[in-house]
N, C-alpha and C positions, 0 to 999 in steps of 0.2 A: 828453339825459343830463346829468344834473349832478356836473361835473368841479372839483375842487381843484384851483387851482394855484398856486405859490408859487416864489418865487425870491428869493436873498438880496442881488442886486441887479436896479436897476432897468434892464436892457440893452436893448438893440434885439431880439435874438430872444428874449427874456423876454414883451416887449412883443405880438411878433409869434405868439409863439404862445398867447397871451390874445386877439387878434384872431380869428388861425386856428381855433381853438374855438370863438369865434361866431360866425363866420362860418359853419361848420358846424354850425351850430343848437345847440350846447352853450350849460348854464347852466355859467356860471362863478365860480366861488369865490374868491376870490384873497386870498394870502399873502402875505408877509413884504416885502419893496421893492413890490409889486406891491398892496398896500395902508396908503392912510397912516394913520401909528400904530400899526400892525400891528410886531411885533419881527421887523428880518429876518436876525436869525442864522438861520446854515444848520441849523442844527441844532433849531431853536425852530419855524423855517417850514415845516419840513420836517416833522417830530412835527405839528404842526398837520393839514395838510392828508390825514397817512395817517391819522391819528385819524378825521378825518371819513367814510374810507372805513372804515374797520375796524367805528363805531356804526354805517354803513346812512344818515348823513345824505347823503354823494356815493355815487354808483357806484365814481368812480374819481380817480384823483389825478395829477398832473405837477408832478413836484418837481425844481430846478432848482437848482444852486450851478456853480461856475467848473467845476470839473471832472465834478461828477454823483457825483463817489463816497461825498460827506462826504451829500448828500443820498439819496442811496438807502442808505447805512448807518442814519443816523437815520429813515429812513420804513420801513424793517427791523424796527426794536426795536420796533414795534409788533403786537401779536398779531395776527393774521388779516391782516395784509400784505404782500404779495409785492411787493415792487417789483424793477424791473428797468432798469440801467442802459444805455443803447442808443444806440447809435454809429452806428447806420446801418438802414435797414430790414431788411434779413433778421435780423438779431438781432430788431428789434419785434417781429417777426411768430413767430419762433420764442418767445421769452418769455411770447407770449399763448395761442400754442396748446399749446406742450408745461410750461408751468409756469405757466399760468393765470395771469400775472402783473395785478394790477391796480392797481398805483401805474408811471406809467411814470419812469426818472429821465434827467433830459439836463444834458450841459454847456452851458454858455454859452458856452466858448471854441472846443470845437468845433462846434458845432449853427450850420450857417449856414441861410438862412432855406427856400431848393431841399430839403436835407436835411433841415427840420425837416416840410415837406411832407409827403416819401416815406417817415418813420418815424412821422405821424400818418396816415395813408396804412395803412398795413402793419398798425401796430395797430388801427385799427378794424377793417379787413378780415378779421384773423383773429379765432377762436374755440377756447374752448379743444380741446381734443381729448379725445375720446372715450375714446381707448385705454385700457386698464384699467392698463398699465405708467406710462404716463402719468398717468393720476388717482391711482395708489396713490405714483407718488413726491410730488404734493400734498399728499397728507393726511397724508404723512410730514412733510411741512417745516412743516405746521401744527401738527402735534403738540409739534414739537420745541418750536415758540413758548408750547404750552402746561407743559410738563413737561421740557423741555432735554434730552431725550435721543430722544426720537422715535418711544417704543416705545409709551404710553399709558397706561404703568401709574402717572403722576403722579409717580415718584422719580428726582430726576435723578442721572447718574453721581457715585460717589464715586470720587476720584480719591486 
C-alpha cells in the first residue's frame, strides 16, 4: 500500500514509524521534517500528504505534529478525508471500522515506539464496517465536506 506520511519534526518515533511502514511492506511518501526541502509546518505537511490520499495518488496517510491535533485538523479540511487522531489502539481500530477513517493522525509527544506498534497493528487489522448506520453516517461527514451542511442539496446553512 502506498502510504503518506509527514511529520513537522524530525523525532525518533517520526523516524520509527517511517521504518515501521517499511518494514511492513508499505511504499512510503514522506513529508514535511521527514523530507529535506519539503516545508515542515504542521499545517503545510499535513494538507500535503491528505491531498495525496484524497486524488487516489496514496491509499492512505499518517500525519504527525507534537500533539496530533493541529495535524489531523489540517488533513480534515481536506475533502474526502477522514482523518483520525489516535491515542491508543482501540480508538485505531474503531476509527477504521465505524468511520472509515483513512488518514490516521498521531502525536509525537505521546506515541512511544510499543504503542506506535499496537495502533498500526489495529489499524491495519480493521475494516471498515458494513453496517448501514455506519456507512450512512460516512457519507454524511462527506457530504458535509462537499456542501457544509451534510444534507446534499449543495447550499450551506444560512445563519
Amino acid at each position: 500500500m502506498r502510504i503518506s506520511v509527514s511529520s513537522d519534526m524530525d523525532e525518533p518515533v517520526a523516524r520509527a514509524l517511517v521504518a515501521e511502514l517499511r518494514g511492513r511492506g508499505h511504499d512510503v511518501v514522506p513529508h514535511g521534517a521527514l523530507r529535506p526541502g519539503s516545508d515542515p509546518r504542521w499545517a503545510v505537511c499535513s494538507e500535503a500528504a491528505a491531498r495525496e490520499v484524497a486524488d487516489g495518488t496514496s491509499e492512505q496517510a499518517v500525519v504527525c505534529c507534537w500533539t496530533g491535533t493541529g495535524a489531523s485538523i489540517a488533513a480534515n479540511k481536506v475533502p474526502g478525508v477522514r482523518a483520525a487522531l489516535c491515542a491508543d489502539a482501540a480508538t485505531a481500530d474503531g476509527a477504521r471500522r465505524w468511520n472509515d477513517a483513512n488518514v490516521l493522525a498521531l502525536s509525537l509527544r505521546l506515541t512511544s515506539e510499543p504503542l506506535l506498534k499496537e495502533i498500526l497493528d489495529a489499524w491495519f487489522a480493521a475494516e471498515a464496517s458494513e453496517d448501514s448506520e455506519d456507512r450512512a453516517n460516512v457519507l454524511h461527514v462527506d457530504r458535509i465536506g462537499r456542501d457544509g451542511d451534510g444534507d446534499g442539496d449543495g447550499d450551506a446553512p444560512v445563519s
